[in-house]
N, C-alpha and C positions, 0 to 999 in steps of 0.2 A: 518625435512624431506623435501628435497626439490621435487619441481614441477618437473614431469617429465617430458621428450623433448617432445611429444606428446602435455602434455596440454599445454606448451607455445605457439606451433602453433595455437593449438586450440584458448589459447588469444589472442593472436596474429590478427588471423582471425577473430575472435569477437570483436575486437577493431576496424579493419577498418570497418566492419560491420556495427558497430554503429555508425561512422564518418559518413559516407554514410549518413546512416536514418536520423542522426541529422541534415543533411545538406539540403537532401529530404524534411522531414517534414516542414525547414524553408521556403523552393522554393516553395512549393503546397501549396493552399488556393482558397478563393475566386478570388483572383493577382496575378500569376502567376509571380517567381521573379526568376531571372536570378541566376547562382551559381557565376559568378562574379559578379553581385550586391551584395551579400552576402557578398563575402569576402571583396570588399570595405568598404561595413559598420562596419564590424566586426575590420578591420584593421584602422578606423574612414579617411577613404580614402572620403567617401562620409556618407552622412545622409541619412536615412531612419528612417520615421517614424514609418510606418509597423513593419520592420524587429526591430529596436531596444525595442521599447514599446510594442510588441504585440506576434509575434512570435520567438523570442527571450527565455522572459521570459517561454511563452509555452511551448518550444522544452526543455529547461532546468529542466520544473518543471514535464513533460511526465518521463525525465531520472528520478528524483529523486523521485517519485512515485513508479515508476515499480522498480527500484532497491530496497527502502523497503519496498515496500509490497510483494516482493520475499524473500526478507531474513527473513521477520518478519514470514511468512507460513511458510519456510524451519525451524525458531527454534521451532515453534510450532509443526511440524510433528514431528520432535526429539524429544521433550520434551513429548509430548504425545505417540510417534511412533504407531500413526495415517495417515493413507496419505490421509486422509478426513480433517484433522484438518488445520485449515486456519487461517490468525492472528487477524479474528475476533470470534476467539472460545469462545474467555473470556468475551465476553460481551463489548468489548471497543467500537463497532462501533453503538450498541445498547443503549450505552449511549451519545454517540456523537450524535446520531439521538432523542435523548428524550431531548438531550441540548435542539437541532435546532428548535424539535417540542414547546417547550416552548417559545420561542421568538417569535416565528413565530404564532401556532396557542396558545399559551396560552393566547390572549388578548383577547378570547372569554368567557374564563372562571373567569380570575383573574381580567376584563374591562382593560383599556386603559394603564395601567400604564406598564404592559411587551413590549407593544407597542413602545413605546418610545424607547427600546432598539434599535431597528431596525434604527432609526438614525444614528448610528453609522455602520461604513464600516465593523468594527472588528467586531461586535456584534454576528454573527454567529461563527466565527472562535471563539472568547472566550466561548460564550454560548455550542459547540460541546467541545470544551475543555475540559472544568469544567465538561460536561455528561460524559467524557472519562476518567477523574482523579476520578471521586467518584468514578465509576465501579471497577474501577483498583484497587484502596482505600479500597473498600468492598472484590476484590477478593486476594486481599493480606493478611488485614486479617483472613480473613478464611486460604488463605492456610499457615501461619503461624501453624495454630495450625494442618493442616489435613497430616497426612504422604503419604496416596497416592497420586500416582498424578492425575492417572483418576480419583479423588472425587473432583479434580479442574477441569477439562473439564467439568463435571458434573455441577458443582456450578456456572462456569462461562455460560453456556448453559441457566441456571435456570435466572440469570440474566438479560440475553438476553429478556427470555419467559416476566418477571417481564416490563424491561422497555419498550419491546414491546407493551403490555397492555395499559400498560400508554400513549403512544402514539397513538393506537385505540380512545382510550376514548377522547385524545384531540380531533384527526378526525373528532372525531362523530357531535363534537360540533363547528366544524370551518367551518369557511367561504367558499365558492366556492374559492375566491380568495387566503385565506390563507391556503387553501391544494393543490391547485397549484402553489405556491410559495415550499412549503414542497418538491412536488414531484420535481421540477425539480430539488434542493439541490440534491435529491437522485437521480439523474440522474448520478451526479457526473461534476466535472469539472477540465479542467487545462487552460482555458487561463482566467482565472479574477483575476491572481493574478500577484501584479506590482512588483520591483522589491524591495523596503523594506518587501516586503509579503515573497518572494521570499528568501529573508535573512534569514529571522526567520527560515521558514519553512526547508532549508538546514541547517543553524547551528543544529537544534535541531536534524535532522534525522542522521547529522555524528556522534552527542553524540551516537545516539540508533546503530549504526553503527560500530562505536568504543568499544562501550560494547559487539555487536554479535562476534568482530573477539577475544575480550578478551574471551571470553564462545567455542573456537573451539576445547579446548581439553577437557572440558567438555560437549559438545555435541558430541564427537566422541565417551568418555565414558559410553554416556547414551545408545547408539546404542546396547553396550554389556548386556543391564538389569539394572534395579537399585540397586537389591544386589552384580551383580559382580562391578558394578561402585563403591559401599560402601568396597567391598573390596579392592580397588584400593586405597581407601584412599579418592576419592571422597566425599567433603561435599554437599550431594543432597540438604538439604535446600538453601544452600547459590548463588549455581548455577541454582539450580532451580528460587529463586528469581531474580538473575540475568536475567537470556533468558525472566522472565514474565517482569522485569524493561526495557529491550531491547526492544524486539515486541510493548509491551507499549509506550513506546516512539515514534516510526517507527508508527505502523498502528493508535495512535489517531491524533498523528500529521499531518498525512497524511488526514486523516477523517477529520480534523478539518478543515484545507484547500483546498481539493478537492475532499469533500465530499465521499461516501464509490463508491469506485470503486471495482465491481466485478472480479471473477475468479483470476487474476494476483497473489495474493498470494497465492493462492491454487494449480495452475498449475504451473507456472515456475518453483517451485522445481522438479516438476516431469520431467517435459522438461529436464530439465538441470542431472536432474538423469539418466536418458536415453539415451543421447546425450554422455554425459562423461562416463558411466558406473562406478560411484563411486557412497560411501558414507562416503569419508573422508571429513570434511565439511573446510578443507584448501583450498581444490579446489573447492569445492561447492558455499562457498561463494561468492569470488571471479566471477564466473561462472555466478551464478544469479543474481549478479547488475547488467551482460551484458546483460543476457538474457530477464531482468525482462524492462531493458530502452528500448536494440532493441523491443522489443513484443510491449511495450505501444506508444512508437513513432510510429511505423509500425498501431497500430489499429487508432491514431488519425489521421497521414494520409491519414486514410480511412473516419475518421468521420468526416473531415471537407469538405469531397466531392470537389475535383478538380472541380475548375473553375467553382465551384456553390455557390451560398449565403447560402447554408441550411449546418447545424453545426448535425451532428445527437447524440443522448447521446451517451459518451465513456464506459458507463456502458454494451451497447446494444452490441459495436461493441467487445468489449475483451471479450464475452462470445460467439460470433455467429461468430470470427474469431480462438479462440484460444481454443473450447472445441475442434474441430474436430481433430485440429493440436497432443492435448492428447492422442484421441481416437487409430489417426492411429499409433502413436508413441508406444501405449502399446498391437497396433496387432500386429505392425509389430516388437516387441521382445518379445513378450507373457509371459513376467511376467515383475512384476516391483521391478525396484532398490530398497531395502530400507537398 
C-alpha cells in the first residue's frame, strides 16, 4: 500500500521541522553558536570543541531517544490496545532502575565491594542493563506459557511493583549522598554520552527499530482483535514475542543510557495519531521517529535554558511541556484515534 500524497507533505514537513530543531538545539546553550559556526564545523571547515564533543553528540542522542521511545509506546498501545500503556508497562525501566539502585546504593548493604563498580564509566549503563534483561528474561517467560495478553500487562506491572520494593528498601538504607546520586540518574540525561556511547546506543535501537517495521503488518492485525488476527492466519505468539523483543530492545537501551525519561513514549503516539488521523502503523511509524525527535529536541532546548549555566531535568520539561500539548489535541477532536 503506498503513502498517500497528503502524508508525504506531511513528511516532508516533518523533515524540515526536525532539520530546524536539530540545528536550533545545536546554537542554544549556555554559548550561544552561530548557524554558520555549525555548519563549518559539521563540514570540518573549522573546529569546535563545544559543537563536536558536547552538543553534537546531544542533539543526536535527543533524536534517537524520542524516536524509540515513541515507537516502543506506540507497539505497546497495539499490543495491549491500551492508550495508557507505555514501553515501560513490562517492567523494563523498573529493572533498569533496581540495576542502577544496586551500584549505587547497594554498598550500604552488601559493604564496599558493589562500590568498586562505580569505577568504571560503563558501570551504570551495564548495571541498568542486566536490570532490564532479567525483567525481560522473567516476562518472556511467563508469557510463553500465558495466552492472554492483558495477563502480560498484568505480570509485567507486578514486576515493576516487585523491583520497586526493592529499590525502597535500598533507599531506606543509603547514604544522603548515594540517594542523590540515584535521583539525579532518574532525572534522566542526554548529553553525557560521548561518541563510542553514542554508537552502541544507535546500533542497538536500529536492531529494535528494524524488528518494529518488520511487526507492521502484524500490529495492523492486532488492531482487529486477537481471534480475528488468529483467523487471518496470524501467529499471536511469535508476534506477540516479537513487538515484547522490539520495545525491549528500544526502551532498556534507552534506560540504560539516558536514564528513564518520561511521558515521550506514552504521548507521541497519541500526537501522532491525532495529527495524521490513522491507525495503519506504515504511516505511524514512520510519523513517530519524527514526532518523538522534533518533541525531545524542542523540550531539551528548553531545558538547557538559553544563555544560562543552569541544565534543568529533561524528565521535568517533556511532562510540563508535552502533557498540555495532549490535553488540547484530544479537546480539540474529542475522541481519540486508536
Amino acid at each position: 500500500m503506498t503513502v498517500h500524497k497528503t502524508y508525504r507533505l506531511s513528511f516532508i514537513l516533518l523533515s524540515i521541522i526536525l532539520l530546524f530543531c536539530f540545528f536550533a538545539n545545536i546554537s542554544l546553550g549556555s554559548v550561544s553558536i552561530s548557524f554558520k559556526d555549525i555548519f563549518n564545523a559539521l563540514l570540518g571547515i573549522s573546529d569546535n570543541y563545544i559543537i563536536q564533543n558536547y552538543r553534537l553528540p546531544k542533539a543526536f542522542t535527543a533524536i534517537i531517544v524520542g524516536s524509540g521511545l515513541g515507537i516502543s509506546g506506540l507497539l505497546m498501545q497495539t499490543l495491549f490496545r491500551n492508550p495508557l500503556a507505555g514501553p515501560f508497562v513490562l517492567g523494563i525501566s523498573s529493572g533498569a532502575s533496581l540495576g542502577v539502585a544496586i551500584v549505587v546504593m547497594g554498598s550500604s548493604l552488601f559493604g564496599g565491594s558493589v562500590a568498586l563498580l562505580l569505577a568504571s564509566k560503563w558501570s551504570l549503563v551495564i548495571a541498568s542493563s542486566l536490570g532490564s534483561f532479567l525483567v525481560l528474561l522473567a516476562v518472556m517467560l511467563v508469557s510463553a506459557k500465558v495466552r492472554d495478553t492483558m495477563a502480560i500487562l498484568i505480570i509485567g506491572l507486578m514486576f515493576a511493583s516487585i523491583t520497586a520494593a526493592i529499590v525502597s528498601v535500598l533507599s531506606y538504607f543509603a547514604s544522603a549522598e548515594q540517594l542523590q546520586q540515584y535521583i539525579f540518574w532518574g532525572f534522566g540525561s542526554l548529553g553525557n554520552l560521548s561518541w563510542n556511547e553514542l554508537l552502541v546506543l544507535s546500533s542497538i535501537c536500529f536492531i529494535g527499530i528494524v524488528l518494529s517495521v518488520a511487526s507492521i503488518k502484524a500490529l495492523n492485525t492486532l488492531l482487529l482483535g486477537e481471534n480475528y488476527a488468529k483467523s487471518l492466519g496470524l501467529n499471536i505468539k511469535k508476534s506477540r514475542m516479537l513487538i515484547i523483543i522490539a520495545t525491549s530492545l528500544l526502551a532498556g537501551t534507552i534506560t540504560a543510557f539516558a536514564g528513564p525519561i518520561a511521558f515521550i513514549g506514552l504521548a507521541i503516539p497519541h500526537i501522532t495519531r491525532q495529527v495524521f488521523n490513522t491507525s495503519n502503523h506504515k504511516v505511524l511509524i514512520p510519523a513517530v521517529v519524527l514526532f518523538g525527535a522534533i518533541i525531545l529536541l524542542i523540550c531539551d532546548s528548553i531545558a538547557q535554558l538559553p544563555a544560562s549555566d543552569y541544565f534543568l531535568p529533561i524528565n521535568a520539561i517533556t511532562s510540563i511541556i508535552g502533557a498540555p500539548v495532549v490535553i488540547w489535541l484530544l479537546v480539540r477532536k474529542r475522541k481519540m484515534v486508536f
